[in-house]
C-alpha positions, 0 to 999 in steps of 0.5 A, spaced: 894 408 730 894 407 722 889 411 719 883 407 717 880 407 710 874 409 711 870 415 714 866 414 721 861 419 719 859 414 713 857 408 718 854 412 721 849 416 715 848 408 713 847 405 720 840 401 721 839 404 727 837 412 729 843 416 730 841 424 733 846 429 736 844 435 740 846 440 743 847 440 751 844 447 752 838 448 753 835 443 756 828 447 756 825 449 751 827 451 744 833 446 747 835 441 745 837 444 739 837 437 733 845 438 730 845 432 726 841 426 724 842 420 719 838 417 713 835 411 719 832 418 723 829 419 716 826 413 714 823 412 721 820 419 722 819 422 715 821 428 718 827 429 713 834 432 715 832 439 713 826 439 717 829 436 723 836 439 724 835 447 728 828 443 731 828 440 738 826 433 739 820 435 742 817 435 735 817 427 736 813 427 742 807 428 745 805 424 752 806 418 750 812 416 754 810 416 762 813 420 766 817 416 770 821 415 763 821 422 761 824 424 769 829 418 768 832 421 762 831 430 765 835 427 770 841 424 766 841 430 761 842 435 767 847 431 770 850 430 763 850 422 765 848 417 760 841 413 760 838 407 757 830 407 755 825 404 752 820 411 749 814 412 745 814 417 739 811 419 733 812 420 726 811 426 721 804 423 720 803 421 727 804 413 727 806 411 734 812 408 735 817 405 739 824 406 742 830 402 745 833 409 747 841 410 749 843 418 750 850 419 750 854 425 753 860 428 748 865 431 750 870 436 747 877 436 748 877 440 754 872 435 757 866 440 757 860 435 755 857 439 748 853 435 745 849 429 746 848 423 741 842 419 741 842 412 738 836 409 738 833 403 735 826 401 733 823 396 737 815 396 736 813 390 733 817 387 739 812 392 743 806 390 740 806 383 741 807 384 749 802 388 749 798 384 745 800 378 749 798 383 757 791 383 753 790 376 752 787 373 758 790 368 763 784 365 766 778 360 764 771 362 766 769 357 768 774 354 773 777 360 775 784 357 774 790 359 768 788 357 762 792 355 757 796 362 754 797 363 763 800 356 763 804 357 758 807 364 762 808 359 768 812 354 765 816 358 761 818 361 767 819 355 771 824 353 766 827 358 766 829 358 773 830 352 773 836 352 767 838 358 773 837 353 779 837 347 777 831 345 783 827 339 780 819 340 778 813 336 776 807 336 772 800 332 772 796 332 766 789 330 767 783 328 764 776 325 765 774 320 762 769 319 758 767 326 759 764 326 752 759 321 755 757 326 762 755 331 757 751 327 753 747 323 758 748 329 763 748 335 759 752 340 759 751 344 764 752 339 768 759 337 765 760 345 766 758 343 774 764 337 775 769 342 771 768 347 777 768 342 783 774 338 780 777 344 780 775 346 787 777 340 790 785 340 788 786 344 794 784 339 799 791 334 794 795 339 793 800 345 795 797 353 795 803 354 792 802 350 786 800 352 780 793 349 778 790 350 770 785 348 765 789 347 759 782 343 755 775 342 754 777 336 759 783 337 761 787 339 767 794 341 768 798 342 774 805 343 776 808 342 783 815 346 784 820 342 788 818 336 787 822 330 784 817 325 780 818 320 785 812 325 789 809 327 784 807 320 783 805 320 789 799 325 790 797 324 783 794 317 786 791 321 791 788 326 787 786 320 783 784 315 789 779 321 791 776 323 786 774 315 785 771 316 792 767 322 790 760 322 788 759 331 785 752 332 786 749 335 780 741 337 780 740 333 786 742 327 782 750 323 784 755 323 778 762 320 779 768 320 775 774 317 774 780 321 771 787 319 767 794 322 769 800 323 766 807 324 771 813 327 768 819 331 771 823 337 768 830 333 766 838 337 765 837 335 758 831 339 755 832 344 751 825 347 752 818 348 757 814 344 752 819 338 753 817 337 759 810 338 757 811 332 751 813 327 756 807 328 760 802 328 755 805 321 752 804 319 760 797 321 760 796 318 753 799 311 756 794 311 762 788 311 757 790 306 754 791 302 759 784 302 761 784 309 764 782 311 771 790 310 772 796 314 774 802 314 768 810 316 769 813 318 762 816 312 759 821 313 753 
């Protein structure tokens, strides 16, 4: 092997992600001893390498990795096994942060594990934002069903299955009409009223498994799994049918609507989730301009 120009130690002092190297024993306290870190631990921790090296990498840690986690990596430590992990830890100043964590065991020339390397890198702004995104709600008050931010999850994993499996889907978008004019005459309670009960009486159309969403102030959207927009088609007329026939009774008073809906269905060719949603609001759009109280397959 010719020799290379450079030194690998240099790489490593000047990597973006953590390099650590501790002993392999002890494994208990005051183990395991901190051997070696580079400039990114540094940058990271504020811990300095004077300050870590002879320390335990117990000084960046305290409680907030679960213990699932920190069995998983004891486990692979005793039995001198790699382990990848995702853990929280803490600077010098005690900031939060955290780590997509690979431990490596090193061998000497006899193959007797000595050391193990550490290379982490840090992925708390990833972290974050999921949790910010577990925070945010996934259902409307007032009907009960997914709103806006739940859909979304819902078709971006739809899609994704689809990409893998290939198995059609369909989505309804619908929309009361003249909604606006039922709160005016009504009163907004009232319109509150139609909303949950228009909600109620999807079960009676559609399937339990189908997943069922308010996605606006007017606006319902509904996406059927294994279903071509051939079958869309036809229990969208029959939720319209029957909310045509129905009278909602609000304060003793009876109220009728009439709705429009838009038909698309997921296509090889899309190259997002919001494909197939673009060509369903374009669907519903055309059925309101066609004097609503219709049903409108997508049409380029």
């Amino acid at each position: 092997m010719s020799e290379l120009p450079f030194d690998f130690k240099d790489i490593v002092e000047q990597a973006q992600d953590v390099v650590l190297v501790t002993k392999a024993t002890p494994l208990d306290e005051p183990g395991p001893e901190i051997v070696y870190v580079n400039q990114a631990f540094s940058r990271l921790t504020g811990y300095s390498a004077e300050e870590a090296i002879g320390k335990t990498p117990r000084i960046l840690q305290s409680g907030g990795t679960d213990k699932e986690t920190t069995q998983k990596i004891r486990q692979a430590l005793t039995s001198q096994q790699p382990v990848r992990v995702t853990v929280k830890n803490y600077t010098k100043m005690g900031d939060e942060y955290w780590l997509d964590l690979s431990i490596l065991p090193l061998k000497n020339k006899s193959g007797v594990v000595t050391h193990f390397a550490a290379i982490e890198r840090d992925v708390t702004e990833q972290k974050l934002l999921e949790q910010q995104q577990q925070s945010v709600p996934k259902l409307d008050d007032l009907t009960g069903l997914y709103n806006l931010h739940g859909f979304d999850e819902i078709m971006i994993r739809e899609f994704s299955q689809f990409s893998r499996t290939h198995n059609a889907y369909s989505l309804l978008m619908i929309d009361i009409d003249h909604f606006t004019d039922i709160n005016q005459i009504h009163g907004h309670e009232a319109g509150d009223l139609i909303l949950k009960k228009l909600a109620q009486s999807f079960e009676s159309i559609f399937r339990s498994y189908d997943q069922l969403a308010r996605t606006g102030g007017e606006e319902f959207s509904i996406l059927l799994h294994n279903t071509t927009l051939e079958h869309a088609f036809v229990s969208a007329i029959r939720f319209r049918q029957s909310v045509q026939k129905t009278a909602f009774l609000v304060d003793d008073k009876e109220i009728s609507i009439t709705v429009s809906i838009g038909v698309s269905e997921v296509d090889s060719s899309d190259i997002s989730f919001t494909d197939v949603i673009e060509r369903a609001e374009s669907a519903l759009l055309q059925a309101k301009q066609a004097g609503r109280d219709q049903v409108q397959l997508y049409k380029a």
